[in-house]
Kinemage of the C-alpha trace (Angstrom):
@kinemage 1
@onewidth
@group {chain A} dominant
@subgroup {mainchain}
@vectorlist {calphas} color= white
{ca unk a 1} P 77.726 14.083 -25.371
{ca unk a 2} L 79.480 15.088 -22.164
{ca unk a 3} L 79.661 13.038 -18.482
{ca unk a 4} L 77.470 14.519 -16.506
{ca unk a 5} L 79.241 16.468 -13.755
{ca unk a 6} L 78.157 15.494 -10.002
{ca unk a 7} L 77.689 18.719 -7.869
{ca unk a 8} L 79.271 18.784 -4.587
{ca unk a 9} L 77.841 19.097 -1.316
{ca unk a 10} L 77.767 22.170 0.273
{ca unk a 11} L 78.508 22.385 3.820
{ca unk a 12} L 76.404 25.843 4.316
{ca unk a 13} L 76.377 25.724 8.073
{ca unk a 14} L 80.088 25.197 8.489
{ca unk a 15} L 80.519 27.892 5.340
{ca unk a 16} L 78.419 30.411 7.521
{ca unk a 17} L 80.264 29.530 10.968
{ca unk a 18} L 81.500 32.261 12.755
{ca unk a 19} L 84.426 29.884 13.135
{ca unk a 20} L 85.222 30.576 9.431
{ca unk a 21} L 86.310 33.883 10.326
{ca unk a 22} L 89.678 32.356 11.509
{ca unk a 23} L 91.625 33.546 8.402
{ca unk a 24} L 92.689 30.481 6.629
{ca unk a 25} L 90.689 27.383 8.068
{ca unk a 26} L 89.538 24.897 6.229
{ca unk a 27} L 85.560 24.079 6.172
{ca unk a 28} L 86.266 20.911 6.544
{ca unk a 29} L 88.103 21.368 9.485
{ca unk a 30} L 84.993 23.636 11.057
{ca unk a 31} L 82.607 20.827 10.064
{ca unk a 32} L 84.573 18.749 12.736
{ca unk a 33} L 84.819 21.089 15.295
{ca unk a 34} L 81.044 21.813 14.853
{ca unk a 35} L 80.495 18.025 14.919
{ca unk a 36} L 81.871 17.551 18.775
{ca unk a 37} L 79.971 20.917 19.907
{ca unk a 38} L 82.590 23.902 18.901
{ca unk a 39} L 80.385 26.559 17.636
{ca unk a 40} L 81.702 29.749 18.351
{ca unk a 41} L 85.325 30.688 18.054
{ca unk a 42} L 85.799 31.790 22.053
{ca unk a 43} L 84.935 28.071 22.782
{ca unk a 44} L 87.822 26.883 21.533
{ca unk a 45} L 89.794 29.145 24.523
{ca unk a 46} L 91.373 26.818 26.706
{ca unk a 47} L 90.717 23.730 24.760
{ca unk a 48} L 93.281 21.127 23.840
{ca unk a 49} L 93.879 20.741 20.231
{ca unk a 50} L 95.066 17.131 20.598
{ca unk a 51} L 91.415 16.217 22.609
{ca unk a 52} L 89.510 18.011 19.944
{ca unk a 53} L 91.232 15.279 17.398
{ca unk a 54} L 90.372 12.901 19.519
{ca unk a 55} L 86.821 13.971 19.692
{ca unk a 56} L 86.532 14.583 15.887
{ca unk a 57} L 87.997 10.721 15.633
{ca unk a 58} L 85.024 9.520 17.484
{ca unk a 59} L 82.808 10.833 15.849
{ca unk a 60} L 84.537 10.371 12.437
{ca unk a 61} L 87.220 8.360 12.066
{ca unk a 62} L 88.318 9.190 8.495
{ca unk a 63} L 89.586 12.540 9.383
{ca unk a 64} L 93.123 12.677 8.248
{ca unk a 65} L 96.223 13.609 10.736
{ca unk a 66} L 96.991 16.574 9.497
{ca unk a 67} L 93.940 18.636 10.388
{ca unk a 68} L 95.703 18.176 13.606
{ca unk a 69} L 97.113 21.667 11.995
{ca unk a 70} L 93.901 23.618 11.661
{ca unk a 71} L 92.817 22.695 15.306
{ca unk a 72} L 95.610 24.546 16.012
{ca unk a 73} L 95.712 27.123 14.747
{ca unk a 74} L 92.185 27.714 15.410
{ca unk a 75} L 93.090 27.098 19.421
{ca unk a 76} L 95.958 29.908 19.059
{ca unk a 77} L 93.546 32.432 17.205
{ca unk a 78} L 90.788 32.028 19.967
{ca unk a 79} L 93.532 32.750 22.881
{ca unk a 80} L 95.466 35.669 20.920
{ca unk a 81} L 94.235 39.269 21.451
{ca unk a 82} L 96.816 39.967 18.334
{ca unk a 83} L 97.662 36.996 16.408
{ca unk a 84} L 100.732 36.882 14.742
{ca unk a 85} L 100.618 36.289 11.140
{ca unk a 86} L 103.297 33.820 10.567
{ca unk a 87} L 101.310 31.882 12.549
{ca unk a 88} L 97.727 32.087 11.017
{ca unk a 89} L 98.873 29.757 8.333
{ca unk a 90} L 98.590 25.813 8.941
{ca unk a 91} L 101.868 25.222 7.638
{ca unk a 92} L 102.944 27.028 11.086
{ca unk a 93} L 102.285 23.991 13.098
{ca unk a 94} L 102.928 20.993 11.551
């Protein structure tokens, strides 16, 4: 009677990254920074958000340009004792 409905995948281990505790980020965005090694949020201190791209491209190359945003954003949280929150939105750096 009805279309079956396809379920999703689930990406539990990016959903249960302690980078998801970056208010806003996408899990799609953690599931590329987990991909090139990122797996806690104080790696990301120091790290170029433009080379993580270009690590995520390697390794994927689908991932659109503008997770360029959450990479970030995600950078900025890691090196901020007190993040502003203006900023902890991706809109903030496009």
């Amino acid at each position: 009677m009805f279309p079956e409905k396809k379920k999703k995948k689930v990406d539990y281990e990016a959903l249960n990254s302690s980078l998801m505790h970056i208010p806003r980020m996408d899990v799609a965005a953690v599931r590329n920074l987990i991909d090139v090694g990122i797996r806690e949020i104080y790696e990301l201190q120091g790290r170029d958000p433009n080379v993580l791209m270009e690590e995520a491209r390697q390794k994927n190359d689908e991932i659109p340009e503008d997770r360029i945003r959450y990479f970030r954003m995600a950078v900025y949280f890691a090196e901020s004792d007190e993040p502003e929150t203006a900023r902890m939105h991706p809109d903030a750096w496009n």
